[in-house]
matplotlib code that plots the C-alpha trace (Angstrom):
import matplotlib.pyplot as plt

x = [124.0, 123.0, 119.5, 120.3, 122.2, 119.2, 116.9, 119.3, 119.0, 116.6, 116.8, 116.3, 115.7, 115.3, 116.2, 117.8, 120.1, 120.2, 121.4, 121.4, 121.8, 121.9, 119.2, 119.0, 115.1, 112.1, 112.2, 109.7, 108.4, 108.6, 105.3, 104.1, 103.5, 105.3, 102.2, 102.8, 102.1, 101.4, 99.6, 99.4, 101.1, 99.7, 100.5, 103.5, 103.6, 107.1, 106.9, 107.7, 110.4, 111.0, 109.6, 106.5, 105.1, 106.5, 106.1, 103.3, 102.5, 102.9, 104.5, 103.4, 107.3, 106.8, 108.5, 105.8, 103.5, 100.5, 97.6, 94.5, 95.2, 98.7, 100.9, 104.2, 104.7, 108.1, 110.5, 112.8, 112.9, 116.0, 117.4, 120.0, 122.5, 121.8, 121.4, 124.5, 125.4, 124.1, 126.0, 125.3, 125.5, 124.4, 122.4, 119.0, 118.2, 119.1, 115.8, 115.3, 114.3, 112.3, 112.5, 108.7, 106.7, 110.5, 109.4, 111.5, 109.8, 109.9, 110.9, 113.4, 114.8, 117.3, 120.1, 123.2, 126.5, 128.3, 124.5, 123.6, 120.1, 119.3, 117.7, 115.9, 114.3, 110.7, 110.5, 110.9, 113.8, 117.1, 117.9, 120.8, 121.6, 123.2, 124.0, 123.7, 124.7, 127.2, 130.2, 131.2, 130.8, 131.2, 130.2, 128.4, 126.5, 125.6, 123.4, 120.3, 119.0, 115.3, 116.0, 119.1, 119.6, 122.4, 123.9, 125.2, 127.1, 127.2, 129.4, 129.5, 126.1, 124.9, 121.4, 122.3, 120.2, 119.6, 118.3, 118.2, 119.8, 118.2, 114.7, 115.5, 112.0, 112.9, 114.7, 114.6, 116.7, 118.9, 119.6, 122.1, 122.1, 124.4, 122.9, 119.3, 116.7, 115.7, 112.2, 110.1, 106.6, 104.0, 101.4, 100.0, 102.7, 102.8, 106.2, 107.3, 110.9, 110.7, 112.8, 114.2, 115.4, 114.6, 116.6, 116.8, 116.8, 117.5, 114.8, 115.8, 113.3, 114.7, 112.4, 113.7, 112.3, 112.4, 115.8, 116.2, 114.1, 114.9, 112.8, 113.6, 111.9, 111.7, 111.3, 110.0, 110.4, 108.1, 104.6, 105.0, 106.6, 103.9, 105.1, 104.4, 106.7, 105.9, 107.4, 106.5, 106.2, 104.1]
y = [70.1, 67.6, 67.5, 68.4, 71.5, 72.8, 72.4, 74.5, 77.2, 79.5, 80.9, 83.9, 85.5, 89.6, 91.1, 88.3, 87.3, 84.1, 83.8, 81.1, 82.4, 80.0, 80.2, 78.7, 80.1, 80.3, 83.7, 86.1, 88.5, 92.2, 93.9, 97.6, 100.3, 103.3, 106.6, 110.0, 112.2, 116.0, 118.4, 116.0, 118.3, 119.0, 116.8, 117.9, 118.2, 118.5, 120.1, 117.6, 120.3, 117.1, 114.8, 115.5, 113.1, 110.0, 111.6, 114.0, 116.8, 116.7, 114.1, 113.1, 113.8, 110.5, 112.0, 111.4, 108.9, 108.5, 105.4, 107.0, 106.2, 108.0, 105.0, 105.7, 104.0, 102.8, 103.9, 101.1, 99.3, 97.5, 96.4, 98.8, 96.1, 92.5, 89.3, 87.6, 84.4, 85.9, 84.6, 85.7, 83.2, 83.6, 85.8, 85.3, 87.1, 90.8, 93.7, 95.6, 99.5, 100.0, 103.2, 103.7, 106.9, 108.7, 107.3, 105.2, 101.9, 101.0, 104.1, 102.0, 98.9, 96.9, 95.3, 93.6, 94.4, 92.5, 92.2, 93.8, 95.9, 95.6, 98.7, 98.7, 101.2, 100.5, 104.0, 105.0, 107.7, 108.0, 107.9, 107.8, 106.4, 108.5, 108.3, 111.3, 111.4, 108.1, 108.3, 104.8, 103.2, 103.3, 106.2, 105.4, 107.7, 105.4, 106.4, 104.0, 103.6, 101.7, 97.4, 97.9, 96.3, 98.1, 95.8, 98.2, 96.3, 97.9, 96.5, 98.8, 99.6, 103.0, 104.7, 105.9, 108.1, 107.8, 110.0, 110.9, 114.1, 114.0, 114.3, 116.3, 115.0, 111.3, 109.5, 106.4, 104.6, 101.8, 100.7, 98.7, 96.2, 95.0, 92.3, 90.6, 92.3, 94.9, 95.5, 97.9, 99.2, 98.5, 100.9, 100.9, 101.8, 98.0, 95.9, 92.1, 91.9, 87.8, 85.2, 88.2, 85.8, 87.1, 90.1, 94.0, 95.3, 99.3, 99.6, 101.9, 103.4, 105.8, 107.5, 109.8, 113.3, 112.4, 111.1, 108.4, 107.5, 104.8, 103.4, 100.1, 97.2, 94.2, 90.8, 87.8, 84.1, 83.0, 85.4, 88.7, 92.1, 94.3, 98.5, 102.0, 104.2, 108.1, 110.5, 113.7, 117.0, 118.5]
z = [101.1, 103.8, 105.3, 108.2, 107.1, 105.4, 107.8, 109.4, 106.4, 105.3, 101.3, 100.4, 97.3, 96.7, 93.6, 91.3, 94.3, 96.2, 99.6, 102.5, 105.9, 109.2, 111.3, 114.7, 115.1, 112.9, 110.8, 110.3, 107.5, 108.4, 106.6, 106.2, 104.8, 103.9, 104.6, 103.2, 105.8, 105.5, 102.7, 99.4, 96.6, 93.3, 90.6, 89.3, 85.1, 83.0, 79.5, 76.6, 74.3, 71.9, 69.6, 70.6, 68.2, 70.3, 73.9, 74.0, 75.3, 79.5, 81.6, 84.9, 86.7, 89.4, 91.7, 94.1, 93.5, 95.9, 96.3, 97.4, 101.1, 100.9, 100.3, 98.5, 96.0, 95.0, 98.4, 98.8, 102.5, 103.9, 106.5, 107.2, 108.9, 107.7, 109.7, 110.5, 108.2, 104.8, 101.9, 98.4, 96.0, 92.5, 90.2, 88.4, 85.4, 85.3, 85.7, 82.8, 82.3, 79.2, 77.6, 76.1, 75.2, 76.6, 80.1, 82.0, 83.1, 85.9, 87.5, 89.5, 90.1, 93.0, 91.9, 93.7, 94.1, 91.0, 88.8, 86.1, 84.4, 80.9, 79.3, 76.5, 74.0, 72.6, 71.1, 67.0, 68.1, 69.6, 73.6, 75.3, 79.1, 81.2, 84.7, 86.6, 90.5, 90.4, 93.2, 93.8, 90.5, 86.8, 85.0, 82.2, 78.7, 76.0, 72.6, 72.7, 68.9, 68.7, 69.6, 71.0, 74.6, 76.6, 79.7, 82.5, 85.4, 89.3, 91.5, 94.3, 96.6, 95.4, 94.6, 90.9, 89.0, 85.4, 82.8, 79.1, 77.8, 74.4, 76.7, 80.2, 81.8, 81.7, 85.5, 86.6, 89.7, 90.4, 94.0, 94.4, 97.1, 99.5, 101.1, 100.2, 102.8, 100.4, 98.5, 97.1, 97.8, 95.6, 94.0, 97.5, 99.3, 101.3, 101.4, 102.6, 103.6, 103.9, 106.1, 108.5, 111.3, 115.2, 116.6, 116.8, 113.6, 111.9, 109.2, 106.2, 103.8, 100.9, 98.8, 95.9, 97.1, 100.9, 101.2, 104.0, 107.0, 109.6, 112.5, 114.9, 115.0, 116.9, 114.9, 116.7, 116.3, 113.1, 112.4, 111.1, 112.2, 111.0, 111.0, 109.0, 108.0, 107.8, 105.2, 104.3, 105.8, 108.2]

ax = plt.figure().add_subplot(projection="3d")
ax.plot(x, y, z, "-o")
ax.set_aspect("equal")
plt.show()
């Protein structure tokens, strides 16, 4: 690639993709935070029925997880239209899902269309994989012994759940992405979407007990786009 042609370029990189968009201004990164508004819930407890001796006694059920301040913690912000000019180009190394103390870690991941999640199983006993809602691609229900590593290929975009029968509490999530403007909030409920370029933009957050939110938003050329998203209920 010439020069000139990349300073005509910006890179991006979200979730093991590459991608190299034209840009004919100076992008921006959007930032925020995604606030739980409303009454905060009780922690929410699932009884362990099964080997007891690996998983305990209680597990926390993550279904909502809350910073002090009322960020959400892992809700998954996108753009719900991307830029014009994105090309996808190549894959880094695939996210993995660890199955440890029958919890699945992380609780979810983002993967492209056409990439792949490795999961894993660091406990003494048997799992198995299984997906639970998937539409739009492969089913999949694979026995997990201790060591083994089990590749599981997406290649259309869909929020797949996945669970283990053997042990009813455990979920985790894979997103998978159609273009590269998507993220995840951190244990504080903030997010970076990086190298948007300027225009009028759809924000999408999905979290896994509140569904789907969307607010507009206005990028500018170079600075940040600062905005918070409220879920909940009143």
């Amino acid at each position: 690639m010439s020069p000139a042609l990349v300073s005509r370029c910006l890179l991006v990189c979200m979730g093991g993709v590459w991608a190299i968009l034209t840009a004919s201004a100076q992008a921006a990164n959007i930032e925020g935070k995604v606030q739980f508004i409303g009454t905060v819930p009780a922690p929410k407890m699932l009884p362990v029925t099964s080997d007891k001796y690996v998983c305990g006694e209680l597990k926390d059920s993550q279904e909502l997880m809350l910073s002090a301040d009322r960020g959400i913690r892992n809700a998954v912000v996108s753009l719900k239209t991307p830029p014009p000019g994105v090309r996808m180009y190549g894959f880094g190394p695939p996210p993995q899902i660890d199955q440890h103390e029958c919890v699945f870690i992380p609780r979810l991941v983002v993967v492209p269309v056409g990439g792949t999640v490795e999961f894993l199983n660091s406990d003494r006993l048997l799992h198995n994989i299984r997906s639970k809602n998937i539409k739009r691609n492969r089913a999949f229900n694979r026995t997990q012994p201790r060591g083994r590593t089990i590749p599981i290929t997406f290649t259309k975009p869909e929020i797949v759940r996945v669970g283990c029968d053997l042990h009813p509490w455990m979920r985790s999530w894979v997103v998978v992405a159609e273009h590269p403007f998507y993220t995840v909030t951190g244990a504080d409920g903030e997010f970076t979407l990086p190298n948007v370029p300027p225009g009028q933009y759809t924000l999408q957050v999905w979290q896994e007990t509140f569904g789907t939110v969307t607010t507009d938003i206005t990028v500018g050329d170079g600075g940040v786009a600062n905005v918070t998203v409220e879920m909940g209920s009143q």
